[in-house]
N, C-alpha and C positions, 0 to 999 in steps of 0.2 A: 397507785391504788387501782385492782383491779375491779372489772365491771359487775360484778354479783357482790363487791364489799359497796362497790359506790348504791347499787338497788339496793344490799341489806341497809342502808342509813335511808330508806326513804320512808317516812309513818306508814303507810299502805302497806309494802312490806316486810315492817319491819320482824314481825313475830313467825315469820313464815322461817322455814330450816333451812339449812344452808344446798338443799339438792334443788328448792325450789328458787331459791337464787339464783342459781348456776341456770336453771331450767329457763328463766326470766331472761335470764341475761343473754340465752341462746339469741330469744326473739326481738331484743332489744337492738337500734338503729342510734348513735348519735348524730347529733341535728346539732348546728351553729346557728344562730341568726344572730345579726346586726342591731344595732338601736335603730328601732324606724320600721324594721324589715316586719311585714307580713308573715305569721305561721300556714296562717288558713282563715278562711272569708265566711260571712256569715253564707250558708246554701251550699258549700264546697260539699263534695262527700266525705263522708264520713269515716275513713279509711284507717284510722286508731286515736290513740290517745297519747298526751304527753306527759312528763314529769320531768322536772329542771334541777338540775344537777347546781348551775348556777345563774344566776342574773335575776331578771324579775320581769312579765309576763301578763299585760291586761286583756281583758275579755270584755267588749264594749260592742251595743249596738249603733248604729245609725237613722238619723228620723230621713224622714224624705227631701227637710232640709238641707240635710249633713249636717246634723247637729251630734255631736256624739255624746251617750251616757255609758259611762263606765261602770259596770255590772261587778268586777273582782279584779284585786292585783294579786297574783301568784307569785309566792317565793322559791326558794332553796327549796326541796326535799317535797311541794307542794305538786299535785295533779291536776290538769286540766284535759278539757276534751272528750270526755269519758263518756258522756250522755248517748253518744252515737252509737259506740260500739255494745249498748244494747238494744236501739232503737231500730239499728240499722237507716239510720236515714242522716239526712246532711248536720253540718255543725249549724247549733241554735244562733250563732254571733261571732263576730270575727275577733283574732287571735292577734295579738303586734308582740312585739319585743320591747320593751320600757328601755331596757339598755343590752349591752353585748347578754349575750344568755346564751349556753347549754342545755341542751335539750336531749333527752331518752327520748324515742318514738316509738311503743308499742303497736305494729301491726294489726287490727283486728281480729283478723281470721286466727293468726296463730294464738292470739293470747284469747278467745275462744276456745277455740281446741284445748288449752291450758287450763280453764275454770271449768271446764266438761271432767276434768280427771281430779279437779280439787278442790273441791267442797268450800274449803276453810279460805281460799282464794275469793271466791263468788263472795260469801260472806264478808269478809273487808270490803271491800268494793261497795256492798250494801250500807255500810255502815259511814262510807264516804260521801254518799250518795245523800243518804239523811242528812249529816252535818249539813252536806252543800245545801238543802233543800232547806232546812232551817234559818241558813243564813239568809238565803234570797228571801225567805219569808221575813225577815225581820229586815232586809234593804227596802222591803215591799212597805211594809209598815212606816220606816221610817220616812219615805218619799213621799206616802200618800196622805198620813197622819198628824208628821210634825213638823214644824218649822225649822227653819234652817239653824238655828242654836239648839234646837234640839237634835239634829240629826248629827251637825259639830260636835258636841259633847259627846255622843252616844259612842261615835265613832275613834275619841280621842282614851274615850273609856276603854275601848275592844284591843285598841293598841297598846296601852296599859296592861290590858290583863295578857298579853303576849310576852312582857320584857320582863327580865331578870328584877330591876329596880322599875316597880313600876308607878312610880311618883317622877319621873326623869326619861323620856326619850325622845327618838328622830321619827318625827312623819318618813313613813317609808316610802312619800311620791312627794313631786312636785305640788306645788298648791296650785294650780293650774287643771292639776289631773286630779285633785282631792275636792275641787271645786265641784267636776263634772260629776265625780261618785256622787256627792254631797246635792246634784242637783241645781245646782249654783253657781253663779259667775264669780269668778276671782276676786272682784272689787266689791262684791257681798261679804266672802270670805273673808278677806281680810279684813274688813268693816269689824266684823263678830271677833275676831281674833284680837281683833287691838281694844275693843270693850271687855271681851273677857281678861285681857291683861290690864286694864286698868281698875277694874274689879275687884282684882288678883285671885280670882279662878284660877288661873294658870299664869306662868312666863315662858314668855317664849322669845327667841331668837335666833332667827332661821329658821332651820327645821327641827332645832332643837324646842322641846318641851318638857316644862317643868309644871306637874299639877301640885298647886298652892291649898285648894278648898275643894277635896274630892267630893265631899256632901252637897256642897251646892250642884258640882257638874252632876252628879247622879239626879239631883232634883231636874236641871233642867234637862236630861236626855229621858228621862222619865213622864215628866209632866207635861215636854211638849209647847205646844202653841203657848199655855199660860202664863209661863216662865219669861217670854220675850217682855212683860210689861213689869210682871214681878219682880226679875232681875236687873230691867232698864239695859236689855242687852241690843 
C-alpha cells in the first residue's frame, strides 16, 4: 500500500481528493518507535504533528512528583500533536508509545503552507480540534465531578459505543494505565471491577468485557458520586 492510500484511510483525511493525498503524502516522514520509547516531551518544540498508521500512542502529564495522569490513548488512523502547529509553541504534554507503533510525521511548516492553498484542509483540522476539546472537557468533568465508578462506567460506555458488538469487548490498555486515565490506583480499579461483576453490571475477564445491565452503567456514569451507595459499588 502506497503512502497517499495509507493517509486516504485516516478520518482527517479522508474526504479530501486524491491530488491532496498525493500532495500530504509529499510532506509526510514515517517514524518507528518502540514500546517505552518517547515521541516528544512535554515543552519540546513544536515542530509538526502525528498520525499512526499503526500501534497505539499515550499523551500524559507529570506532577512534580512523577506521578503520571494519562490525558488520551491514540489508535490506528487517530491524530496527535496538532495543538502546536497552530500555536506555534512547544507540546502541551509528553508523547510515549504504549507498544511498537508507526507513525506519519507531518512537518509544520510545510503542512501550513498546505492549509494556506486549502480551505477544506484547515476546516477538518477544526473540526478535530472541537472533538478533542469536547473530549478533555468531559475527562475534565469526569475527574473533578465523579467518583471513580462513575468515571469506570463512563469510560467502559465510550468504549462501547466505539465497537462493532457493543455489549462485548477489550479494554484497549492495560488496567494499570486505565487506572491512571481513570485517576486511580489499580487496586481501586480492580476493587470496582469485581463489585460491578458481582452485581453483574458487566463480565469481565481479562481485558475482555461483557456489558450485562447497560441501564444501570448509564445510571452510574451519569449520576456520579450517588451511585457508589446506591449501587453498594
Amino acid at each position: 500500500m502506497n503512502l497517499d492510500t495509507h493517509i486516504a484511510a485516516i478520518p482527517l483525511f479522508k474526504d479530501l481528493s486524491k491530488n491532496q493525498h498525493q500532495a500530504l503524502a509529499r510532506i509526510a516522514l514515517n517514524r518507528s518507535f518502540r514500546k517505552g520509547q518517547t515521541i516528544f516531551s512535554e515543552g519540546d518544540e513544536g515542530t509538526g504533528f502525528y498520525a499512526i498508521l499503526s500501534g497505539r500512542v499515550k499523551i500524559f502529564k507529570l506532577s512534580p512528583e512523577g506521578k503520571e495522569q494519562i490525558f488520551h490513548l491514540f489508535g490506528t488512523g487517530e491524530i496527535f500533536g496538532e495543538v502546536p502547529v497552530f500555536t506555534g509553541q512547544g507540546y502541551p504534554a509528553h508523547a510515549e508509545a504504549c507498544i511498537q507503533s508507526s507513525l506519519l510525521f507531518f512537518p509544520r511548516t510545510a503542512f501550513i503552507e498546505l492549509i494556506k492553498k486549502d480551505h477544506f484542509l484547515s476546516l477538518n483540522m477544526l473540526a478535530v480540534l472541537s472533538s478533542r476539546l469536547r473530549r478533555l472537557a468531559a475527562l475534565i468533568e469526569d475527574l473533578s465531578l465523579k467518583e471513580v465508578p462513575g468515571r469506570l462506567a463512563a469510560y467502559l460506555l465510550y468504549l462501547s459505543s466505539r465497537e462493532r458488538n457493543p455489549d462485548e469487548f477489550d479494554l484497549n490498555i492495560p488496567k494499570n494505565q486505565l487506572a491512571s486515565v481513570l485517576g486511580t490506583i489499580p487496586e481501586t480499579l480492580s476493587r470496582i471491577l469485581n463489585k460491578m461483576n458481582r452485581q453483574k453490571l458487566i463480565s469481565s475477564k481479562g481485558s475482555r468485557i461483557r456489558i450485562l445491565n447497560r441501564t444501570a452503567l448509564e445510571g452510574i456514569a451519569m449520576e456520579g458520586k450517588k451511585l457508589e451507595s446506591r449501587y453498594k459499588i
